[in-house]
GUDOSE-527421 format. One record per residue (C-alpha): residue number from 0; residue in one letter; x, y, z. Coordinates in Angstrom, 3 decimals, m for minus. Layout:
node resi:NUM	resn:A	x:X	y:Y	z:Z
...
//
This chain:
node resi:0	resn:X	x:m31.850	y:34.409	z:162.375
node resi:1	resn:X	x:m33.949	y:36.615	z:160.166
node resi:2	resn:X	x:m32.106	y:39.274	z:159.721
node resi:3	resn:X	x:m30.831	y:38.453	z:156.326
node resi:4	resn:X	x:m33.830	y:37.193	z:155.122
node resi:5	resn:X	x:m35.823	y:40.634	z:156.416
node resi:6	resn:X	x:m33.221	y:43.044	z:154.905
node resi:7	resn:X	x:m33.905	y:41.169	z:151.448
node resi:8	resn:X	x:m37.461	y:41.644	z:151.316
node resi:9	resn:X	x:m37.394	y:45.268	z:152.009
node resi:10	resn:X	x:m34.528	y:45.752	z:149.493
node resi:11	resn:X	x:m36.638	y:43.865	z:147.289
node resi:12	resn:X	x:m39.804	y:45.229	z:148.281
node resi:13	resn:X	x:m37.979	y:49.439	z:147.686
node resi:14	resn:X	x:m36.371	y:48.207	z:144.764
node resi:15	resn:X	x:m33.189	y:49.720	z:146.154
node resi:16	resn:X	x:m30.170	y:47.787	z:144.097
node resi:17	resn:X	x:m27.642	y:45.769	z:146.318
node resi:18	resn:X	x:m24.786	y:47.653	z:145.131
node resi:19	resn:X	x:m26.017	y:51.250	z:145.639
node resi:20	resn:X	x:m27.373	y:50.017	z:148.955
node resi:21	resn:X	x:m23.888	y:48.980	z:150.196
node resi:22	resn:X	x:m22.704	y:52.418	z:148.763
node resi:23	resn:X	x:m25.522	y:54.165	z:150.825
node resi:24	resn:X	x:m25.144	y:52.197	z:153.875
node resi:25	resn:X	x:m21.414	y:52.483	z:154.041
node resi:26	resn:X	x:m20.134	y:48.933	z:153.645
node resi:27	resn:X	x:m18.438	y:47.101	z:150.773
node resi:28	resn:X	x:m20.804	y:45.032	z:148.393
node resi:29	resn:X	x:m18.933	y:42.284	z:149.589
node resi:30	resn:X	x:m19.677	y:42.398	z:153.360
node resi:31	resn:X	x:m23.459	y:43.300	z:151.994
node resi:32	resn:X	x:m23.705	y:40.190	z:150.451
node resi:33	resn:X	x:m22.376	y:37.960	z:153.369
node resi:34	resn:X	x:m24.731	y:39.781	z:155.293
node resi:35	resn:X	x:m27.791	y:39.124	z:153.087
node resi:36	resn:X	x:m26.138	y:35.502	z:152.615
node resi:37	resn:X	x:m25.869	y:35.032	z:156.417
node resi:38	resn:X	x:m22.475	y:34.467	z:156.524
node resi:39	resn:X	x:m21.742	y:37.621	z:158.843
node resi:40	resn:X	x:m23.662	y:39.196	z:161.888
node resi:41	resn:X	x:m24.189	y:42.887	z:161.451
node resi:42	resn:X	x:m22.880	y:44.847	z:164.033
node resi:43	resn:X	x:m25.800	y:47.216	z:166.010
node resi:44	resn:X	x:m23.561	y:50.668	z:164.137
node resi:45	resn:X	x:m24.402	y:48.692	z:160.571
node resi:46	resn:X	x:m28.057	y:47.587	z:161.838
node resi:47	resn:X	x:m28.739	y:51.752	z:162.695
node resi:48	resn:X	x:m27.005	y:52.894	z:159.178
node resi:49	resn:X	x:m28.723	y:50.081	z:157.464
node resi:50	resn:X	x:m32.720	y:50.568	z:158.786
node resi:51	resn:X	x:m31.828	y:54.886	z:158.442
node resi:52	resn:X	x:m30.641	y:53.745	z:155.114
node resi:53	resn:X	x:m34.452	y:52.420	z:154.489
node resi:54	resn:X	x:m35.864	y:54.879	z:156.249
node resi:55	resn:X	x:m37.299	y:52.495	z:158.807
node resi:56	resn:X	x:m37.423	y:52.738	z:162.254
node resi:57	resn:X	x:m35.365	y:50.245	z:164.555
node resi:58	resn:X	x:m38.284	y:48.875	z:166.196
node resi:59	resn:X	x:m40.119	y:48.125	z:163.139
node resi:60	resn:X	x:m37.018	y:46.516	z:161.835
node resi:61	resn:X	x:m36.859	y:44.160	z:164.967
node resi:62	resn:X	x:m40.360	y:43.449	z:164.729
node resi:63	resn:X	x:m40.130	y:42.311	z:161.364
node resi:64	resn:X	x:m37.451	y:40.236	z:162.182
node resi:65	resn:X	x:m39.354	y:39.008	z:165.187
node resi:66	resn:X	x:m42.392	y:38.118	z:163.382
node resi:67	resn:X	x:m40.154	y:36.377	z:160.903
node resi:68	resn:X	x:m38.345	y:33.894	z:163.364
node resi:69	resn:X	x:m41.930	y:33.448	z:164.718
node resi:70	resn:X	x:m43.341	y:31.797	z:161.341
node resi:71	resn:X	x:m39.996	y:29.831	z:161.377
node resi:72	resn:X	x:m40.966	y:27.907	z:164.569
node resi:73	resn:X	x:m44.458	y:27.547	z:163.611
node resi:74	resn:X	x:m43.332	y:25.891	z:160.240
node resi:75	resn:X	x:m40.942	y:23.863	z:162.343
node resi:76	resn:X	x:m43.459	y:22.656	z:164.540
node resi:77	resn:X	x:m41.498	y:24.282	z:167.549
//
């Protein structure tokens, strides 16, 4: 899944610092990281405080993510 790799670039891409993100969002730093990481699946409440966090919208979240797992197959010859 893309979701960790997605959230990454836009944290990168806003500058935003992991551990004022976490304190933003509403999670620990901890459960940020294993989310960025991929160790843990956000739930959909953490997905919603996390894209109103960057002042995204849901759908353009998901379709970055979508386009993202889309350049995965292609590299993967799928």
């Amino acid at each position: 899944m893309c979701f960790n790799l997605v959230l990454h670039q836009l944290l990168q891409k806003k500058n935003y610092p992991i551990a004022r993100f976490a304190r933003d969002v509403g999670i620990t730093r901890s459960h940020l990281y294993r989310l960025l990481n991929g160790v843990n699946s956000p739930t959909l409440e953490t997905v919603k405080l996390i894209v109103d966090t960057l002042d995204i919208s849901l759908t353009e979240f998901i379709s970055l993510i979508e386009k993202c797992e889309q350049l995965n197959k292609k590299s993967k010859g799928a």
